[in-house]
Every structure is written in C-alpha cells, then in structure tokens.
PAVEXDREN-65829 format. One line per field, with one value per residue: residue in three letters; residue number from 1; x, y, z of N, C-alpha, C, O in turn. Coordinates in steps of 0.001 Angstrom, whole numbers. Layout:
BEGIN
res: c(ALA,...)
n: c(NUM,...)
n_c1: c(X,...)
n_c2: c(Y,...)
n_c3: c(Z,...)
ca_c1: c(X,...)
ca_c2: c(Y,...)
ca_c3: c(Z,...)
c_c1: c(X,...)
c_c2: c(Y,...)
c_c3: c(Z,...)
o_c1: c(X,...)
o_c2: c(Y,...)
o_c3: c(Z,...)
***
This chain:
BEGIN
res: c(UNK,UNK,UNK,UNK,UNK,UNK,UNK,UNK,UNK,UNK,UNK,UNK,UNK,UNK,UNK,UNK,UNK,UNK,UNK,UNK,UNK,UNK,UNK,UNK,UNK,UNK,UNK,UNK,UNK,UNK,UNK,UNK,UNK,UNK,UNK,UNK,UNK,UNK,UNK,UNK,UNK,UNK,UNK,UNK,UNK,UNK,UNK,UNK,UNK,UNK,UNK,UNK,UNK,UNK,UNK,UNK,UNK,UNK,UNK,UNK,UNK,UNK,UNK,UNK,UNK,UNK,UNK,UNK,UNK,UNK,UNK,UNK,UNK,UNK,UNK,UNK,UNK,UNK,UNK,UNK,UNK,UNK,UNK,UNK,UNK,UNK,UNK,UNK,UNK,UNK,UNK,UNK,UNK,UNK,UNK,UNK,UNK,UNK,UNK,UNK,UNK,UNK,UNK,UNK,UNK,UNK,UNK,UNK,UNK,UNK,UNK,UNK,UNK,UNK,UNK,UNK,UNK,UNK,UNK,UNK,UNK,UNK,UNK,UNK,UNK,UNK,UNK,UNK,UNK,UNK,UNK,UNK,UNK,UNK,UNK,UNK,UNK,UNK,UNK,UNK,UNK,UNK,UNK,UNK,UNK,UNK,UNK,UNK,UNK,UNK,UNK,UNK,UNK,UNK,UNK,UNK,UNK,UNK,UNK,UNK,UNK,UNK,UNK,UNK,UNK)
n: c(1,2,3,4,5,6,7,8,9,10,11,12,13,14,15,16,17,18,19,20,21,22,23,24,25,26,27,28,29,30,31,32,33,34,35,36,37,38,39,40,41,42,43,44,45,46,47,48,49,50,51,52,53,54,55,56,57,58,59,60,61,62,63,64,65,66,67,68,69,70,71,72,73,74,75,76,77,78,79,80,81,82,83,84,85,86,87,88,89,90,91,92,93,94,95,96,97,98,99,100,101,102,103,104,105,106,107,108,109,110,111,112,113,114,115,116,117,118,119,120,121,122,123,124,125,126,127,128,129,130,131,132,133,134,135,136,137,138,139,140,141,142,143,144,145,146,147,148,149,150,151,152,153,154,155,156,157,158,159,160,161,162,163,164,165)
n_c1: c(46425,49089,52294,55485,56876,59815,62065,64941,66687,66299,65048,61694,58858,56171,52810,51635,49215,49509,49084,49749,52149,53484,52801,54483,56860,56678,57080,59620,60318,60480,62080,61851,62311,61514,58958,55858,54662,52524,52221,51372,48839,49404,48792,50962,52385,53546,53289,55893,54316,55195,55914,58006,58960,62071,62397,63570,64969,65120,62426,61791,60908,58578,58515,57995,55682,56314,54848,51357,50413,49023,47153,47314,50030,51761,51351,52642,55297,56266,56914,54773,54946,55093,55730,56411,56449,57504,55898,53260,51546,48547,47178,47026,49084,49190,52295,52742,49781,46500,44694,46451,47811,49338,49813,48949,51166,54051,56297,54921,53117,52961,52911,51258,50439,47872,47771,49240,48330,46329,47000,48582,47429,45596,47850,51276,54731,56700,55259,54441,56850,57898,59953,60508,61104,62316,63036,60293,59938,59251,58651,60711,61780,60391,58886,56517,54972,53500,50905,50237,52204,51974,51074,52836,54278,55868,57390,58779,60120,62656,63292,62503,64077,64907,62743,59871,57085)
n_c2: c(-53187,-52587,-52612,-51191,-50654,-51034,-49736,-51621,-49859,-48757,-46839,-45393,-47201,-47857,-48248,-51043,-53935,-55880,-58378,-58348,-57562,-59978,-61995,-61306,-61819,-64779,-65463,-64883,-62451,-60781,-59365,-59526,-56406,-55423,-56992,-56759,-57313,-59287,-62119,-63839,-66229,-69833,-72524,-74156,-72979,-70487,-67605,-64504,-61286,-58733,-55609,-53739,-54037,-55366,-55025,-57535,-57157,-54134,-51438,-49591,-46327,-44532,-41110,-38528,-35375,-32110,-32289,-32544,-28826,-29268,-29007,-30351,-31468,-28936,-28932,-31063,-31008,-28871,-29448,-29336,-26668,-23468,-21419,-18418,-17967,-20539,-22545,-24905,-25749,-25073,-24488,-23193,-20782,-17653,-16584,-14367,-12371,-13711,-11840,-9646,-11209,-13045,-16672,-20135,-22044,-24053,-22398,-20521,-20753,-21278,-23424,-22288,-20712,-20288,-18046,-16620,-16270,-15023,-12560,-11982,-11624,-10263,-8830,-8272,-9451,-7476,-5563,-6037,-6221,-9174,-11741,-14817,-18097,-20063,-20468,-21431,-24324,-26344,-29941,-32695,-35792,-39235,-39995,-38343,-38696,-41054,-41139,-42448,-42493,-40127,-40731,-42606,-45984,-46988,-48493,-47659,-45281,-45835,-46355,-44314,-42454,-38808,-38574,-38577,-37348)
n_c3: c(33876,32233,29967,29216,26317,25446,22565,20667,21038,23303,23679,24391,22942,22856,24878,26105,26421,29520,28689,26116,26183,27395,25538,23241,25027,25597,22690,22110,20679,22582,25586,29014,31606,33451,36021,37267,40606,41306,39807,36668,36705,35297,33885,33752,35994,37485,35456,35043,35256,33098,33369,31762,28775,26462,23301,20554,18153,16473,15860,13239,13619,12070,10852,12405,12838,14763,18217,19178,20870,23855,26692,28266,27919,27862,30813,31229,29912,31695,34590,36082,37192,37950,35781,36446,39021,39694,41775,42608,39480,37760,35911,32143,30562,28611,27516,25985,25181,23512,22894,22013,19965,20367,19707,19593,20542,21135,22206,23124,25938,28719,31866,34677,37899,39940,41023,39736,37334,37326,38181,36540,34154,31292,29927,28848,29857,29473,30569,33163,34503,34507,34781,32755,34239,32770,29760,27150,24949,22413,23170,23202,21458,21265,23900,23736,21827,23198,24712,27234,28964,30770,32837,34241,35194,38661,38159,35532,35458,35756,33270,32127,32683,32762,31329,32085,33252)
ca_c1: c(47857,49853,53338,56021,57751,61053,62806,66096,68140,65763,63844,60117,58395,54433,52408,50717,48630,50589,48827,50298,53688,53640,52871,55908,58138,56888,57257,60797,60557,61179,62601,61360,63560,61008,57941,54981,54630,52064,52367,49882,48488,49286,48835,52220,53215,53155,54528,56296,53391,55860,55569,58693,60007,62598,62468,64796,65045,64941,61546,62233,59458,57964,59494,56746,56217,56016,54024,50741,49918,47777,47058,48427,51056,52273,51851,53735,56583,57051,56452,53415,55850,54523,56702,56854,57142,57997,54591,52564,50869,47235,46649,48462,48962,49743,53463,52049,48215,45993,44315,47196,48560,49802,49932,48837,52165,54934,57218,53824,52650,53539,52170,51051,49481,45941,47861,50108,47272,44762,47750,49100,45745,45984,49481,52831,55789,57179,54589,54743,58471,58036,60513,60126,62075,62624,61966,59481,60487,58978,59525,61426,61814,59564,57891,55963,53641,52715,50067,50257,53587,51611,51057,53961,54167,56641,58327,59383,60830,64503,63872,62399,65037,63914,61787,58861,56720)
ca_c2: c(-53407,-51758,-52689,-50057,-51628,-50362,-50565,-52537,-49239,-47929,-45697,-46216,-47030,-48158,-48668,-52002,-54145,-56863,-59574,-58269,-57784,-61280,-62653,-61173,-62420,-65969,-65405,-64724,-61191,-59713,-59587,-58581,-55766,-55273,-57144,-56668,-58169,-59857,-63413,-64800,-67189,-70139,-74160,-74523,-72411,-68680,-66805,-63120,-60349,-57934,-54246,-53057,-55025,-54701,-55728,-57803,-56070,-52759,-50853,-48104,-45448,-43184,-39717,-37325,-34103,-31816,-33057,-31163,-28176,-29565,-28025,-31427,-31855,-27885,-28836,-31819,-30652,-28063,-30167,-28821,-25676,-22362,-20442,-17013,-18300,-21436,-22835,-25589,-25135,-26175,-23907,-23132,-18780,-17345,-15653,-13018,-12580,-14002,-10640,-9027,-11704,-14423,-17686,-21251,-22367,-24334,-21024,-18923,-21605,-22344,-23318,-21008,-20965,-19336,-16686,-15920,-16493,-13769,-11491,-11581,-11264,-9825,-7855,-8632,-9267,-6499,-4332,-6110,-6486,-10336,-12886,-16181,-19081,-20928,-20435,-22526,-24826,-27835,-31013,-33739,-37526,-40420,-40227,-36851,-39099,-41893,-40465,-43204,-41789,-39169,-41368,-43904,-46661,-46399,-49482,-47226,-44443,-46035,-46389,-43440,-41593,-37674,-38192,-38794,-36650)
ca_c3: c(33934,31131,30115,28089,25116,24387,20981,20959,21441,24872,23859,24646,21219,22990,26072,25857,27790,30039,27937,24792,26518,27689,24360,22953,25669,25200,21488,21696,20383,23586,27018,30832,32212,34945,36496,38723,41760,40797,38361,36046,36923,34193,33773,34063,37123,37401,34702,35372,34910,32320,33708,31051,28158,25568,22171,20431,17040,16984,14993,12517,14021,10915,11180,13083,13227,16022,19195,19116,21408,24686,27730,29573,27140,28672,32328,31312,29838,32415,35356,37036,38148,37391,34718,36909,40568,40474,42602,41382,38532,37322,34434,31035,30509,27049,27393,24632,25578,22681,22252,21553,18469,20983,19272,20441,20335,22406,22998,23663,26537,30185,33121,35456,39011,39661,41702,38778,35945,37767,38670,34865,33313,29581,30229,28557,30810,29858,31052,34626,34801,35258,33376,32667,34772,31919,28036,26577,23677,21834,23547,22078,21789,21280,24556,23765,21153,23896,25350,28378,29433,31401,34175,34524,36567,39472,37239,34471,35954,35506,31550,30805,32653,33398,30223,32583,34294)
c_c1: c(48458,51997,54122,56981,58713,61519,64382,67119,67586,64922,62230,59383,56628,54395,51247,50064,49654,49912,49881,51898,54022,53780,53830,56605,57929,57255,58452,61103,60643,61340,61576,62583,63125,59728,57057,54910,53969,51848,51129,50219,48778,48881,49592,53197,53044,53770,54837,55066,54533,55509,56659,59393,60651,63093,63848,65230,64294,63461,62184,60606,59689,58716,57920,56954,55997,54767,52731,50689,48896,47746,47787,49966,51985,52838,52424,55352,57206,56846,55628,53913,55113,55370,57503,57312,57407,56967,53825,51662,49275,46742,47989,48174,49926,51113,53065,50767,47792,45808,45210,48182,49506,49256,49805,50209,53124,55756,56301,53182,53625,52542,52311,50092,48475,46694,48432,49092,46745,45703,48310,48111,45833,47049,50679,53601,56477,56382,54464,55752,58695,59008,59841,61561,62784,61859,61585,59956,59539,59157,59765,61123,60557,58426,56804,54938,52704,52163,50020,51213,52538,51188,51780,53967,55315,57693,59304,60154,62316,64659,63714,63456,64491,62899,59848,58009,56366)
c_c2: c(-53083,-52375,-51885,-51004,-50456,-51060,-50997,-51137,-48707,-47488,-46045,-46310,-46699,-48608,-49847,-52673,-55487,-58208,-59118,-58279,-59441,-62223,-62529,-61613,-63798,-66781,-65330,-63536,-60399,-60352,-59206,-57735,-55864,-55355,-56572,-57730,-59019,-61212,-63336,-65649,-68501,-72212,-74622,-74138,-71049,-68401,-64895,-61996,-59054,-56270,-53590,-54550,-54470,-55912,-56213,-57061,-54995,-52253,-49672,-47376,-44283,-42082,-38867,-36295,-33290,-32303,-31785,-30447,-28678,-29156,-29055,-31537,-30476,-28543,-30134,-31573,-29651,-28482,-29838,-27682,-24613,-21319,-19300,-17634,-19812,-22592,-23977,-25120,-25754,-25660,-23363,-20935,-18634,-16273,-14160,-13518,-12730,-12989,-9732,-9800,-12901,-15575,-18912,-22064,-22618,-23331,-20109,-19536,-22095,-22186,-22646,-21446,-19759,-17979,-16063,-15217,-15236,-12906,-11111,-11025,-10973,-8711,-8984,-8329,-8249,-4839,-4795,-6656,-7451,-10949,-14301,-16963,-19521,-20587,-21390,-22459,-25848,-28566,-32025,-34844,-37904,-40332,-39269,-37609,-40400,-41287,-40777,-42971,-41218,-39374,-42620,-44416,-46506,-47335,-48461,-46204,-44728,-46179,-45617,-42378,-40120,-37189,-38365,-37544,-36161)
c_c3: c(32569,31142,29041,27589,25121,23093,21357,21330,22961,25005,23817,23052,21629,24163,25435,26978,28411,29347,26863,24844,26906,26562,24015,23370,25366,23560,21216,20775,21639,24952,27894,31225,33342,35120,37367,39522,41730,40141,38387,36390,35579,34747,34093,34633,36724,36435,35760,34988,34390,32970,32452,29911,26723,24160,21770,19083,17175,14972,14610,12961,12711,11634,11519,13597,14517,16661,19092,20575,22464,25752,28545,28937,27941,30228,32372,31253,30631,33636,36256,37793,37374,37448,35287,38125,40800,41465,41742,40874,38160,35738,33506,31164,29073,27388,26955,24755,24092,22092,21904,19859,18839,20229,20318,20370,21651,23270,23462,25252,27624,31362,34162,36895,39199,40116,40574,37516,36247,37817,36845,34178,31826,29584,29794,29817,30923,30876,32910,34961,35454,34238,34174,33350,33804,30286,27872,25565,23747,22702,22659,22340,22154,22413,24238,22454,22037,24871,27064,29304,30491,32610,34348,35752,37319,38795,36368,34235,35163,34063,30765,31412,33305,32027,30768,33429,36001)
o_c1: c(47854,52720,53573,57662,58478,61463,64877,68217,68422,64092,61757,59489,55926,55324,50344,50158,50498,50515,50958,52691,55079,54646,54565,57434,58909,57534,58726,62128,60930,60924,60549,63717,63814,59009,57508,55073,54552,50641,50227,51364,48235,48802,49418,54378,52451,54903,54226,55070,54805,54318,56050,60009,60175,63723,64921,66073,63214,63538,62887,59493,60612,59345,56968,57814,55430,53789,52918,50873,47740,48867,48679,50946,52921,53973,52772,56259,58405,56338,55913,53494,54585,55733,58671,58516,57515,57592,53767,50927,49020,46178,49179,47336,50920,50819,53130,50465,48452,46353,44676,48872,50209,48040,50274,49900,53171,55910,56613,52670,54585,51750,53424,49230,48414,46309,48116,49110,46727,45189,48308,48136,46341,46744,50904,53386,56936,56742,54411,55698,59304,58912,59239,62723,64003,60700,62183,60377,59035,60000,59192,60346,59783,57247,55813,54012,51555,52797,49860,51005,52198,50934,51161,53805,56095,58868,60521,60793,62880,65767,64078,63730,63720,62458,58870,58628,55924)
o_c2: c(-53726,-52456,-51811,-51849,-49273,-52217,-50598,-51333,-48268,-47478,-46978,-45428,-45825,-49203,-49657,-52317,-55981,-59228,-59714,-58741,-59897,-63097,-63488,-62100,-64309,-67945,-65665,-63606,-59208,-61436,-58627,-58212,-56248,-54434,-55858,-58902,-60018,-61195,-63061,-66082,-68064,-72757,-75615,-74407,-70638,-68871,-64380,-62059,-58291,-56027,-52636,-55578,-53585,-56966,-55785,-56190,-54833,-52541,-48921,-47818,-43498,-42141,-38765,-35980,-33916,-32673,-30574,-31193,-28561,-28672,-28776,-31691,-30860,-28659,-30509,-31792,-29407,-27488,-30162,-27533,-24849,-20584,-19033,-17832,-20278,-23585,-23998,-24267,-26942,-26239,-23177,-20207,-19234,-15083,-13106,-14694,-12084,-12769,-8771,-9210,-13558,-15477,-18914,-23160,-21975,-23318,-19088,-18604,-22866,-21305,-22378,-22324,-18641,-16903,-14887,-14103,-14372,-11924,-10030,-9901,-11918,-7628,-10110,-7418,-7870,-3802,-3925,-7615,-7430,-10719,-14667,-16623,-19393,-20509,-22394,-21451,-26251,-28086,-32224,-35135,-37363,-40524,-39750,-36864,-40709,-40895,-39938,-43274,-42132,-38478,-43652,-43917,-45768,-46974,-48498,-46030,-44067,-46162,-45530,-41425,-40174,-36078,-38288,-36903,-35038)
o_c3: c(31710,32135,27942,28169,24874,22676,22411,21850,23751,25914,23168,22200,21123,24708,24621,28153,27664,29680,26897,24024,26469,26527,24250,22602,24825,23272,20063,20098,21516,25360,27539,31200,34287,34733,38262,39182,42151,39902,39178,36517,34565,35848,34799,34411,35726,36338,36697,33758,35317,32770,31968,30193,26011,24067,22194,19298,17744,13778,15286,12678,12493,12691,10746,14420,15413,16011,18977,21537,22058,25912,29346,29667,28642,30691,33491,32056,30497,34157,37409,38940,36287,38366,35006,38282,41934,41837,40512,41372,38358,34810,33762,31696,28664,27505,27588,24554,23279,21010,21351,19027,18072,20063,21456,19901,22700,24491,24075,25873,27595,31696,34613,36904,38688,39658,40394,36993,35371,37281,36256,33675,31222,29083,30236,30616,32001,31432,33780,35732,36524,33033,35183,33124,33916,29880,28258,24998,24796,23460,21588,23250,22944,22116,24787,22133,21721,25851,27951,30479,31242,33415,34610,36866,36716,38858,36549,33198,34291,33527,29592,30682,34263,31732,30024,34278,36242)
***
C-alpha cells in the first residue's frame, strides 16, 4: 500500500508507504485528501488507511536537472502511442538512427510499435517520407523524478491531473 505526498501547493513531492503517510497525519503535519477502502485496524477504532495526503507546510525541493533518458521514462511520456501511427507502442526508435550520429536523447526518442520499428529500420524520415505525430521534448515537472508515478493508483489520478500515465 503506497500513499503520494503532496507539497502544500499540489504538486506531488514523494510516494510513501501508508504507514509513513499515516504517521504524518496523526502528527499534524499533514492531511487525507483521499483514502483506501480499507482502515487500519487500531486500539482505538479504525483509523483512515491514507491513499493521498497533503502537507501542511510546503518543502522547498532542490533544483534538478533534466530527468534522465529511460526507455520507460519514453513510453511514458508519450503514452504508450507509437510516434508514426499512432498504435500502441512497446518499444522506444531513434528519430535519427544511432549509426548515422543519432543521439540518446529526449528529442531523438519515441515510442514506436514493432510494425513501425521493423518497417523504419536504420532510415531517416526523410528518406521514407514519414513525419512524426508529435515532436519529442524533455518532460517536465516534479513527477518525472518519482519513479512510483509510473503506476498510479486509481486514487491519484485527480491530483496528478494529466501528469500521470
């Protein structure tokens, strides 16, 4: 059981475990926005089992630099759609083929489906007069360093917004 901390302005800061979220709430450093169905069990009647909670003072998060390069981190940020048609995706495909001076990089990187992957092969777009749906960019914001994001509970949906996958 996992619960996502927000910082006092929303934004997700950490995925913790629902003990550690619980502590906090009885600590008076944070709220419940939204439980599991669930209660603990306690001595003194059920408590709420925390699925989302939000701090009461807000954390200054270190300044970090870009998110790295990962093959899930790709078929995250482009939501499992594949770059050329649109189809779901399972694998990442280099925009600019490696062997030609393609870079591991967020703008060189999207997800691709097997039909697309095998049909592209080591050929630039321009040479098979395909574009891209969508340019690849970086992704942004806070969630893109919590790794746990990548499978959200059906709870958290409403806080992370369409920052979820």
């Amino acid at each position: 059981m996992r619960t996502l901390v927000l910082n006092a302005g929303y934004e997700p800061l950490a995925v913790v475990t629902f003990r550690r979220g619980l502590l906090l709430v009885l600590a008076g450093k944070a709220s419940i926005l939204a439980e599991d169905d669930e209660p603990v069990p306690c001595s003194g009647g059920p408590l709420p089992r925390p699925s989302v909670i939000l701090l009461h003072r807000y954390i200054k998060v270190p300044y970090r630099g870009a998110a790295h390069v990962t093959r899930r981190g790709v078929l995250r940020r482009d939501g499992h759609q594949c770059g050329y048609c649109g189809r779901h995706a399972s694998t990442v495909d280099h925009v600019h083929p490696r062997s030609l001076g393609g870079a591991e990089t967020w703008e060189n990187l999207v997800a691709c489906c097997l039909a697309c992957n095998h049909a592209k092969g080591n050929k630039t777009l321009r040479q098979l007069g395909w574009k891209l749906r969508v340019k690849p960019m970086p992704p942004r914001g806070p969630q893109w360093y919590i790794t746990e994001l990548e499978r959200p509970a059906p709870q958290w949906h409403a806080f992370l917004g369409s920052t979820a996958a």
